[in-house]
BALUMSE-488408 format. One record per residue (C-alpha): x, y, z. Coordinates in pm, 1 decimal, padded with zeros to 6 digits. Each point is the difference from the previous one (the first is absolute). Layout:
BALUMSE-488408
nuke X = X&Y = Y&Z = Z
...
//
This chain:
BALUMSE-488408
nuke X = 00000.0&Y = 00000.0&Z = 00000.0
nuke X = 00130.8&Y = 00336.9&Z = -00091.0
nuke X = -00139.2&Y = 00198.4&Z = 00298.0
nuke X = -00149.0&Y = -00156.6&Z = 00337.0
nuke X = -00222.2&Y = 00292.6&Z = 00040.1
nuke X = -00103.9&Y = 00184.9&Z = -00299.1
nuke X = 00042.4&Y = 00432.4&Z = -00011.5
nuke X = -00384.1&Y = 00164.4&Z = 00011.1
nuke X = 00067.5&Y = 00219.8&Z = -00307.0
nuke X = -00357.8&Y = 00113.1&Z = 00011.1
nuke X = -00286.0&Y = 00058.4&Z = 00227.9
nuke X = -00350.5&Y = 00139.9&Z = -00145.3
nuke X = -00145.6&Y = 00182.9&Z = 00304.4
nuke X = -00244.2&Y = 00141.5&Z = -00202.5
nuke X = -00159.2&Y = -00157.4&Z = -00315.9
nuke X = -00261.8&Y = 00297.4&Z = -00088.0
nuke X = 00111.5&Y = 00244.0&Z = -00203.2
nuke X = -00133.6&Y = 00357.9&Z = -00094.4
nuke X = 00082.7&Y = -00047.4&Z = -00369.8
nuke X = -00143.3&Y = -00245.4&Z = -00260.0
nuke X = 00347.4&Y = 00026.3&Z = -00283.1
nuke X = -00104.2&Y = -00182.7&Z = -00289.9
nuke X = 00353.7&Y = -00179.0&Z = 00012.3
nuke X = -00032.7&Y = -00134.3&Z = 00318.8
nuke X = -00068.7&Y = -00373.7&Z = 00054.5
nuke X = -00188.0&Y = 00133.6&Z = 00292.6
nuke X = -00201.2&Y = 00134.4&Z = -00198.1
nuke X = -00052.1&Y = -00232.2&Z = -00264.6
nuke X = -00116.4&Y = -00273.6&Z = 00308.4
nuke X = -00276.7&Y = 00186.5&Z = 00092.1
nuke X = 00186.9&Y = -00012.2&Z = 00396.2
nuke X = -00184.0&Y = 00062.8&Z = 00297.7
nuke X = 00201.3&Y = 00173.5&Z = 00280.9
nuke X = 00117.1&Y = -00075.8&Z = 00287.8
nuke X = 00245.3&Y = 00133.8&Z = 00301.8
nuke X = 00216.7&Y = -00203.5&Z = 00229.5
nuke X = -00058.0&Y = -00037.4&Z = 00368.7
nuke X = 00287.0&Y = 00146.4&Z = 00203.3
nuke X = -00008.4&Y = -00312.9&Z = 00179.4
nuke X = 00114.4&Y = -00232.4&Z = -00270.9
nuke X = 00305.9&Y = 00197.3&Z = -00015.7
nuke X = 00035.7&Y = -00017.5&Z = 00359.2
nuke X = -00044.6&Y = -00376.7&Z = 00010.9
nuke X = 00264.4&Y = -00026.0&Z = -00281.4
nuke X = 00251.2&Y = 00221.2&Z = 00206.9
nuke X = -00076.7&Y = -00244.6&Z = 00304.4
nuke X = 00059.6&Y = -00312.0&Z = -00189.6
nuke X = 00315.9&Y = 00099.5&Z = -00143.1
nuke X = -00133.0&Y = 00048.2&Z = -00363.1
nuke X = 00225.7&Y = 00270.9&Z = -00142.3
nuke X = 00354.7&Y = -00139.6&Z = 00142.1
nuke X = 00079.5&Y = -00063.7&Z = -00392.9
nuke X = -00127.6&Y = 00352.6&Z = -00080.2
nuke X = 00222.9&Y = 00332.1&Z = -00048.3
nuke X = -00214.9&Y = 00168.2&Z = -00191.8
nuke X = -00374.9&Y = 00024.7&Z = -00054.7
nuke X = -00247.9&Y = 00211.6&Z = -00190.3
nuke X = -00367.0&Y = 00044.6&Z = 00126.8
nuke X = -00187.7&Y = -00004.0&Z = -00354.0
nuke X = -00064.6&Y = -00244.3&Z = -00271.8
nuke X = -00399.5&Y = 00003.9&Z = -00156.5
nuke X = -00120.1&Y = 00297.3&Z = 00190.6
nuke X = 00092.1&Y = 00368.9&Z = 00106.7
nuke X = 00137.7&Y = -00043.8&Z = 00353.4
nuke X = -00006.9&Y = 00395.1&Z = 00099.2
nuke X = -00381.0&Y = -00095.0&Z = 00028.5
nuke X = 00055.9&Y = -00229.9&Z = 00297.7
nuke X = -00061.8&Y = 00230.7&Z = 00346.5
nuke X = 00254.3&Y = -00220.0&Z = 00166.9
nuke X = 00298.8&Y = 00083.9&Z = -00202.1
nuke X = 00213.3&Y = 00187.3&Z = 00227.5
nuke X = -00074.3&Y = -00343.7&Z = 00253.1
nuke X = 00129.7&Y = -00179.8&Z = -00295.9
nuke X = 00309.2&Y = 00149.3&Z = -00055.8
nuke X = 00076.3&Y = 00039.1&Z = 00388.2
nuke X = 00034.6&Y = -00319.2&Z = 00017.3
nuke X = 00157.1&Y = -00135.2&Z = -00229.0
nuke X = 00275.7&Y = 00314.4&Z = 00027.4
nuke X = -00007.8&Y = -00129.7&Z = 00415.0
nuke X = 00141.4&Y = -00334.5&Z = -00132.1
nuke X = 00231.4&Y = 00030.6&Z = -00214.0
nuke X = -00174.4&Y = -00000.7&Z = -00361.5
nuke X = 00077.6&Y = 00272.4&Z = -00230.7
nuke X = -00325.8&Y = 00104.2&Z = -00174.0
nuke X = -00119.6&Y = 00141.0&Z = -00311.2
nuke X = -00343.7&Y = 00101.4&Z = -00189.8
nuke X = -00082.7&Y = 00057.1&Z = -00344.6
nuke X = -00322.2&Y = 00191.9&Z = -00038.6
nuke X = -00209.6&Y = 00251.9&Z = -00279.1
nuke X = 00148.4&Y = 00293.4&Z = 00212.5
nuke X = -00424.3&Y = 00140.8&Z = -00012.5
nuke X = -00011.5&Y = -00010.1&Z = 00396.1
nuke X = 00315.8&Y = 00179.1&Z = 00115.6
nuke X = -00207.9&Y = 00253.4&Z = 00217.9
nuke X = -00261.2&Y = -00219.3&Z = 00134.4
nuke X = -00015.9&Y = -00075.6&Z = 00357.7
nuke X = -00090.7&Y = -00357.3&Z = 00077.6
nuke X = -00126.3&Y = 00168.0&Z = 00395.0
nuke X = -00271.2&Y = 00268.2&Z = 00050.9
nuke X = 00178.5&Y = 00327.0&Z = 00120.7
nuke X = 00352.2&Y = -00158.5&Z = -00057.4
nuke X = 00230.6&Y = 00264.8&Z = -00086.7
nuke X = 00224.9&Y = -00272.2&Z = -00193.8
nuke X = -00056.5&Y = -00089.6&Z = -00346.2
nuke X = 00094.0&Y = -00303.7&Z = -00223.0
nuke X = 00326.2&Y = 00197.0&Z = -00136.7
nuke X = 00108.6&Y = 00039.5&Z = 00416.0
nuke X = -00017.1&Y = -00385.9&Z = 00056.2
nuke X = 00163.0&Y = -00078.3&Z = -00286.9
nuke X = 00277.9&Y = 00240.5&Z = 00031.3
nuke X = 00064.6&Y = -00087.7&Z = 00339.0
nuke X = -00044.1&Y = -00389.8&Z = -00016.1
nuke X = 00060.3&Y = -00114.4&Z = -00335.1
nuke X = 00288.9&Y = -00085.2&Z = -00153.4
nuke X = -00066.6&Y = -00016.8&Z = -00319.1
nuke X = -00326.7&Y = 00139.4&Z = -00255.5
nuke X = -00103.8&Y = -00102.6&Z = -00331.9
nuke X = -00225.2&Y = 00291.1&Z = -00132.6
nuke X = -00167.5&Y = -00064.8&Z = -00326.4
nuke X = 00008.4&Y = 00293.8&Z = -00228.9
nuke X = 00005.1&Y = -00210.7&Z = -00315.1
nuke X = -00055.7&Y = 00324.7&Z = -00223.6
nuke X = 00005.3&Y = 00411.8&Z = 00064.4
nuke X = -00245.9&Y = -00001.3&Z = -00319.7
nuke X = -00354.4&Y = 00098.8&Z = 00143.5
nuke X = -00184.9&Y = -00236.1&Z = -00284.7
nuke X = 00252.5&Y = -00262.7&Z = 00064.7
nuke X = -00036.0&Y = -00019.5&Z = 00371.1
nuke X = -00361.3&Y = 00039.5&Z = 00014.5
nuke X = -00022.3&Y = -00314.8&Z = -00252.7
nuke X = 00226.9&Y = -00220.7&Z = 00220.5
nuke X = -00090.2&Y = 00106.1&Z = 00369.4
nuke X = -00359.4&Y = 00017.6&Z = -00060.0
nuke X = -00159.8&Y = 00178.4&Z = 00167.0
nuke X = 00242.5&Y = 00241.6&Z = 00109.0
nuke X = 00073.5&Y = 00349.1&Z = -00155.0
nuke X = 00419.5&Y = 00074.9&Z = -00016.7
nuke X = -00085.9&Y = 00316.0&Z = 00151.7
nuke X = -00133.4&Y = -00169.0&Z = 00319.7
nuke X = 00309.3&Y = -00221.1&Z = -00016.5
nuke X = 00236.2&Y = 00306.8&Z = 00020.3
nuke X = -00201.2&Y = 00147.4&Z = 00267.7
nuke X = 00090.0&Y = -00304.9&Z = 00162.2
nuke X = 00377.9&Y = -00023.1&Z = -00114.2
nuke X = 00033.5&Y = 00361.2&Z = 00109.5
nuke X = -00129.4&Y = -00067.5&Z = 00401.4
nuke X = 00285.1&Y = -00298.0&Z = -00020.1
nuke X = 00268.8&Y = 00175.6&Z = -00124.5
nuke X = -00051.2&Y = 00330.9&Z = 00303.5
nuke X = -00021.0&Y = -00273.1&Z = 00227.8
nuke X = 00289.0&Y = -00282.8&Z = -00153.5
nuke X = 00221.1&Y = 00361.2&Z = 00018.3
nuke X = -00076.1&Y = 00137.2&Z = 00330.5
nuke X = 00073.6&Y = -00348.6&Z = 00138.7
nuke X = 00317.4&Y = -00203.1&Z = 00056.5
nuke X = 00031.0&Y = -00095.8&Z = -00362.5
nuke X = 00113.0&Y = -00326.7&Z = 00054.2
nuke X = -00321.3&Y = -00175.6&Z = -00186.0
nuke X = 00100.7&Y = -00159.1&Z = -00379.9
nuke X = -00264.8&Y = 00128.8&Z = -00222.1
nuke X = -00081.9&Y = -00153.7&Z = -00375.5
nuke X = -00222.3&Y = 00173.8&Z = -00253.3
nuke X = -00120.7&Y = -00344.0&Z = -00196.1
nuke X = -00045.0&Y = 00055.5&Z = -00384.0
nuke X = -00228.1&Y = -00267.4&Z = -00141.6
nuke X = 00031.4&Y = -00083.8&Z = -00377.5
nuke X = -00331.6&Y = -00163.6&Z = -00141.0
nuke X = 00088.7&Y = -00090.6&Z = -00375.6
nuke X = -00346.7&Y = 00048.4&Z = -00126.1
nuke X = -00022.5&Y = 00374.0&Z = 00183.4
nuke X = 00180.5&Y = 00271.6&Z = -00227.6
nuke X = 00198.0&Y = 00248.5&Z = 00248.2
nuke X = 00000.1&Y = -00276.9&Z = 00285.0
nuke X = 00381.5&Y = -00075.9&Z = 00135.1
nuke X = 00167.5&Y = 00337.2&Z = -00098.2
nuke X = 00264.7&Y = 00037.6&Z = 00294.1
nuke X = 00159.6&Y = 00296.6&Z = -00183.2
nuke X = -00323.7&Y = 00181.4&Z = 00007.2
nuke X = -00003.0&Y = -00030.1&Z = 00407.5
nuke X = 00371.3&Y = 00063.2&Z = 00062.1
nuke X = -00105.1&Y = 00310.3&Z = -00190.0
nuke X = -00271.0&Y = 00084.8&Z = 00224.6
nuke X = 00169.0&Y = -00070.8&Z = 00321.8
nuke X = 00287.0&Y = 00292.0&Z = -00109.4
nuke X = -00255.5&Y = 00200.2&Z = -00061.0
nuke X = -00164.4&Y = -00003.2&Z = 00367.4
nuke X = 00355.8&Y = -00036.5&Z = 00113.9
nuke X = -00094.5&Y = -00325.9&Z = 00129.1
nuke X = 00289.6&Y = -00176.1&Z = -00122.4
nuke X = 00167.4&Y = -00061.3&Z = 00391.2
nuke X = -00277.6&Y = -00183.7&Z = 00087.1
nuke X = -00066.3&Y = -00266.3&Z = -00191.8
nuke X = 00114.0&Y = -00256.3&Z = -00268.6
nuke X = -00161.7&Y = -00110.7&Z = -00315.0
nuke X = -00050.6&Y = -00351.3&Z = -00042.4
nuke X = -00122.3&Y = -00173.3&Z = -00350.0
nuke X = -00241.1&Y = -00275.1&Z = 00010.6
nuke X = -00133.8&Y = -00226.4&Z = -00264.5
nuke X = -00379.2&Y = -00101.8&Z = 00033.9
nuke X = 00052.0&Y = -00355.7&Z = 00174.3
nuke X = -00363.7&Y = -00059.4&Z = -00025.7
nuke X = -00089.6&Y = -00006.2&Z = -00328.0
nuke X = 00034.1&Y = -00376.5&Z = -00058.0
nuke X = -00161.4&Y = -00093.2&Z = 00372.0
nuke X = -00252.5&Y = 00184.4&Z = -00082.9
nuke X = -00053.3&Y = -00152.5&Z = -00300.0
nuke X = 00028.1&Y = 00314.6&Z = -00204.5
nuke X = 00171.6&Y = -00124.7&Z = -00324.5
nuke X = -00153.7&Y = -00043.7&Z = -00340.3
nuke X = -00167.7&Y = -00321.0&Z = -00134.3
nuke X = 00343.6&Y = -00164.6&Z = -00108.9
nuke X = 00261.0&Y = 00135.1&Z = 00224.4
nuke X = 00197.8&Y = -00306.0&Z = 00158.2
nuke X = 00103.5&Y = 00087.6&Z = 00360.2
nuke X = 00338.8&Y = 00062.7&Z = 00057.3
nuke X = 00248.2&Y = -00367.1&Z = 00052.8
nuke X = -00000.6&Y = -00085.5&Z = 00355.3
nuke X = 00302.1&Y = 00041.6&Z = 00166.9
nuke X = 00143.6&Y = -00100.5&Z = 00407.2
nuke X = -00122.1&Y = 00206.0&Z = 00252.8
nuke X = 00187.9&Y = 00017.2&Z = 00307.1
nuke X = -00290.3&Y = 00149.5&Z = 00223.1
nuke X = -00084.8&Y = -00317.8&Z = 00163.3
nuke X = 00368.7&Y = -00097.6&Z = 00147.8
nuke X = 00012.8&Y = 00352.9&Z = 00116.0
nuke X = -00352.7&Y = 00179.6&Z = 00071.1
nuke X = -00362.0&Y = 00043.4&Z = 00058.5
nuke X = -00281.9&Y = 00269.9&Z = -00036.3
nuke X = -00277.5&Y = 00025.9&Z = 00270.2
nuke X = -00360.7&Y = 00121.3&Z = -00092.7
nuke X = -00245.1&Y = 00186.2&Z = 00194.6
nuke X = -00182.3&Y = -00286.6&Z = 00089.3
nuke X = 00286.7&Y = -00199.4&Z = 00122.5
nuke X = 00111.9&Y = -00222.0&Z = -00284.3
nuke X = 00411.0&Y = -00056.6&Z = -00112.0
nuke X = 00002.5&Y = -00011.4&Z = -00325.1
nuke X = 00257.6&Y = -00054.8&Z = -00223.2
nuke X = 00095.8&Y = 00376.5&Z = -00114.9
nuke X = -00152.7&Y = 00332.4&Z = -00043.4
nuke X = -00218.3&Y = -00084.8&Z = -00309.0
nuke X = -00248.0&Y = -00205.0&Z = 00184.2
nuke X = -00276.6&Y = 00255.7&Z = 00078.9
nuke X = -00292.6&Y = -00235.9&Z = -00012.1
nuke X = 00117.1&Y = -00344.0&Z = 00210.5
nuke X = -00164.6&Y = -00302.0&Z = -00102.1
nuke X = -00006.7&Y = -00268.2&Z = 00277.0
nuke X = 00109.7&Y = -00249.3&Z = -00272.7
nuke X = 00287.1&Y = 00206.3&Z = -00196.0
nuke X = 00338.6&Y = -00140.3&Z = -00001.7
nuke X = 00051.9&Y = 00348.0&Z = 00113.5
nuke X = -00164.0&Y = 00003.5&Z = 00292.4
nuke X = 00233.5&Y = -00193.0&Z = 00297.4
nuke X = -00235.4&Y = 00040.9&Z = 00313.2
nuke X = -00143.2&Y = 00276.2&Z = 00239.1
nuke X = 00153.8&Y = 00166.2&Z = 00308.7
nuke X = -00325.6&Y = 00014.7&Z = 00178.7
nuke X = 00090.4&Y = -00382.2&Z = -00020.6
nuke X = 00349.9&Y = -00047.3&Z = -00004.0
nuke X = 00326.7&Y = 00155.5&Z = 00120.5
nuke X = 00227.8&Y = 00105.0&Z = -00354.3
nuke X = 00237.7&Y = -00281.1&Z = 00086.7
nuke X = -00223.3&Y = -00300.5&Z = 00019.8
nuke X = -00156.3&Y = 00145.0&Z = -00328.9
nuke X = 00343.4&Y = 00032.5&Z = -00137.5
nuke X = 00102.0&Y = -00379.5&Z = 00049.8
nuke X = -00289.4&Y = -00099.0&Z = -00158.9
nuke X = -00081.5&Y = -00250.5&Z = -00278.6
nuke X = -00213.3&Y = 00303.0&Z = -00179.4
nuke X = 00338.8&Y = 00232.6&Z = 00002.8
nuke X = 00207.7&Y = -00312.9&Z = -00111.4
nuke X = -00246.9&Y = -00052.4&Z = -00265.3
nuke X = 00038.9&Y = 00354.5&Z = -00110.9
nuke X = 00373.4&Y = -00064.4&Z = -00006.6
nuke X = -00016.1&Y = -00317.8&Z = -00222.9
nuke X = -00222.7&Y = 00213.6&Z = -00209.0
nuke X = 00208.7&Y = 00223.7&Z = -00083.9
nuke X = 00339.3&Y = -00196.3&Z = -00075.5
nuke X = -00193.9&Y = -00242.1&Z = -00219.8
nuke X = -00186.9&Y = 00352.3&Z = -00195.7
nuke X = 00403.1&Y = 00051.0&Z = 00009.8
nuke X = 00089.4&Y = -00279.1&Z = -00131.2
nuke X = -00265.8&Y = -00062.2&Z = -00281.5
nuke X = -00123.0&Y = -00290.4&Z = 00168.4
nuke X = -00365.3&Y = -00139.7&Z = 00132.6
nuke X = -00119.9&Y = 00077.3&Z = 00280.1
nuke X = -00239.0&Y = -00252.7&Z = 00115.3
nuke X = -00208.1&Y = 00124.2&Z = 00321.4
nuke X = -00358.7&Y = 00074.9&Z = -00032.1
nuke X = 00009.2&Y = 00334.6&Z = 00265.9
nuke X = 00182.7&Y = 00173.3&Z = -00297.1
nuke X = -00326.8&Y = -00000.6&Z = -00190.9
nuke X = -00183.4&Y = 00046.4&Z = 00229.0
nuke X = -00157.9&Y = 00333.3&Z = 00104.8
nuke X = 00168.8&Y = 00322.9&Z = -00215.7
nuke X = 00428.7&Y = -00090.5&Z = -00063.7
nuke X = 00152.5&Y = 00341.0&Z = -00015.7
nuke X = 00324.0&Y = -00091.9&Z = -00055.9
nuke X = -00159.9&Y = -00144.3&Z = -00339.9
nuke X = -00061.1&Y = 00405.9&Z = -00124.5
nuke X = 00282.6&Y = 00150.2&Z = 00173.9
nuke X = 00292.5&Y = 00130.1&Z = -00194.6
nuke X = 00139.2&Y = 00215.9&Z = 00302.3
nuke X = 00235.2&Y = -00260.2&Z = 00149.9
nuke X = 00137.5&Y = 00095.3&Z = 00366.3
nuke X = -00206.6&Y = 00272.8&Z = 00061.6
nuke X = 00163.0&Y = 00014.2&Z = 00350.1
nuke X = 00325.4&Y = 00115.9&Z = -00191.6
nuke X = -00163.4&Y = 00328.3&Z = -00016.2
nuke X = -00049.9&Y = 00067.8&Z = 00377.5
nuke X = 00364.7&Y = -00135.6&Z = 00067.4
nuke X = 00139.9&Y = 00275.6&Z = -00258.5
nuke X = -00182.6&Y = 00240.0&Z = 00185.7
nuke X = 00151.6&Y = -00121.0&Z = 00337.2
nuke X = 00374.5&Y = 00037.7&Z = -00167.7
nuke X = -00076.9&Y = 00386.8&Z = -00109.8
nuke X = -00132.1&Y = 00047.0&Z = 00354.8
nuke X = 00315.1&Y = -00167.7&Z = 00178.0
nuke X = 00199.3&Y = 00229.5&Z = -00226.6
nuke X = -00184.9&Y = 00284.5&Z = 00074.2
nuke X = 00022.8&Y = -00016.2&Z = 00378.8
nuke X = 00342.7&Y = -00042.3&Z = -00017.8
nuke X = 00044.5&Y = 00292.2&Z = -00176.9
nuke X = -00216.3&Y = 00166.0&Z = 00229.4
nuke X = 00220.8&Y = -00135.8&Z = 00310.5
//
């Protein structure tokens, strides 16, 4: 076994989200939502669930600046140990998840997170309002604009990314120069980083023409090395498994249930694993729980999607040492 305790990459605190973006597979499911009991985080912090874990972002199918617990959340996990991170639409920056609270999302993030993922994905008005439906890009820079008084009159020390989503069927959709061009022009180029992104869901969602063969499968190396938790509970094998069903191949148990490490030695996690060396290896695989129940891993062409949270953890370690 390549880990005896897998890292929690991802935690979904909050599956609801304010937005309904046409590329989302969120979307495209039809998802209810749902928010995570603080006590199944305690319970996991009791039990010893996160000693593989370094790093952790609280967001996967939903937006989780909508959960009132979030500062609790964070807390937390900052009290043992676990660097944290968020990616979010960046629409709720000066909410305030209390009545009469004088702190606003942007506070709690700038003084608890260590890392943010905002999506921008384009500074064109039509553009935006086509992908973040139903949001205006004038309410998002309202938004932006609370974060970035706040990010500056703080300590600094939080990593921001601006995501840039490319959709290849959405003219103007991607263009990173465009934003890097914005940013110097509200001289907000101190505070955060562009970031590129491809749109991962096009094939889960099932979005291709009549025709299109899905991309070759190739090894994964999520299951020797991590797991993604949903709102309800449920590992799953990474963070494009917004739906669980019981039956999946990615599906390997539920906390309510389970502590991560007897779900980790499991036969469904070793099943995953044989999976994947035999899609590998061009071989068979024989074992009836792979059709049964929705296979992901059958539609996904984003191999090691963890990769992306550990590059983020690399810029961070090299930006507090810079700091230092």
């Amino acid at each position: 076994m390549f880990k005896s305790l897998p890292s929690i990459y991802q935690i979904d605190i909050c599956s609801e989200c304010n937005l309904s973006c046409p590329m989302c597979l969120r979307t495209a499911l039809k998802m209810d939502g749902n928010r995570m009991p603080v006590a199944l985080l305690q319970m996991m912090l009791r039990r010893g669930d996160f000693d593989g874990t370094h790093y952790t972002e609280l967001q996967q199918a939903g937006e989780p600046t909508l959960h009132p617990e979030l500062e609790v959340f964070l807390l937390m996990l900052k009290e043992a140990g676990v660097k944290v991170g968020l990616s979010t639409n960046g629409l709720l920056m000066r909410k305030r998840p209390y009545p009469n609270q004088a702190r606003t999302v942007a506070h709690i993030l700038c003084e608890l997170a260590d890392t943010l993922t905002i999506s921008i994905d384009s500074v064109n008005p039509t553009v935006y309002a086509e992908m973040r439906a139903p949001a205006k890009f004038s309410w998002f820079e309202d938004e932006l604009t609370h974060f970035v008084e706040v990010w500056r009159s703080g300590s600094r020390r939080l990593m921001v990314d601006l995501q840039v989503l490319r959709i290849p069927d959405l003219y103007g959709s991607g263009n990173i120069d465009a934003v890097r061009d914005y940013l110097a022009q509200k001289g907000w180029t101190d505070v955060f980083h562009v970031r590129g992104m491809s749109d991962t869901f096009i094939e889960m969602s099932e979005r291709r023409e009549p025709g299109i063969v899905y991309r070759p499968e190739v090894f994964c190396l999520n299951p020797w090395t991590s797991i993604s938790v949903t709102s309800r509970g449920h590992v799953v094998s990474c963070c494009y498994v917004f739906a669980p069903q019981e039956k999946s191949i990615n599906v390997y148990g539920n906390l309510w249930e389970n502590s991560l490490r007897e779900i980790w030695n499991s036969p469904t996690v070793d099943r995953m694993r044989s999976y994947q060396i035999a899609c590998a290896a061009g071989l068979p695989f024989h074992d009836d729980s792979v059709h049964e129940g929705r296979n992901l891993c059958r539609l996904c062409y984003e191999k090691n999607p963890e990769f992306l949270h550990e590059e983020m953890l690399c810029r961070l370690s090299r930006r507090m040492s810079s700091q230092s």
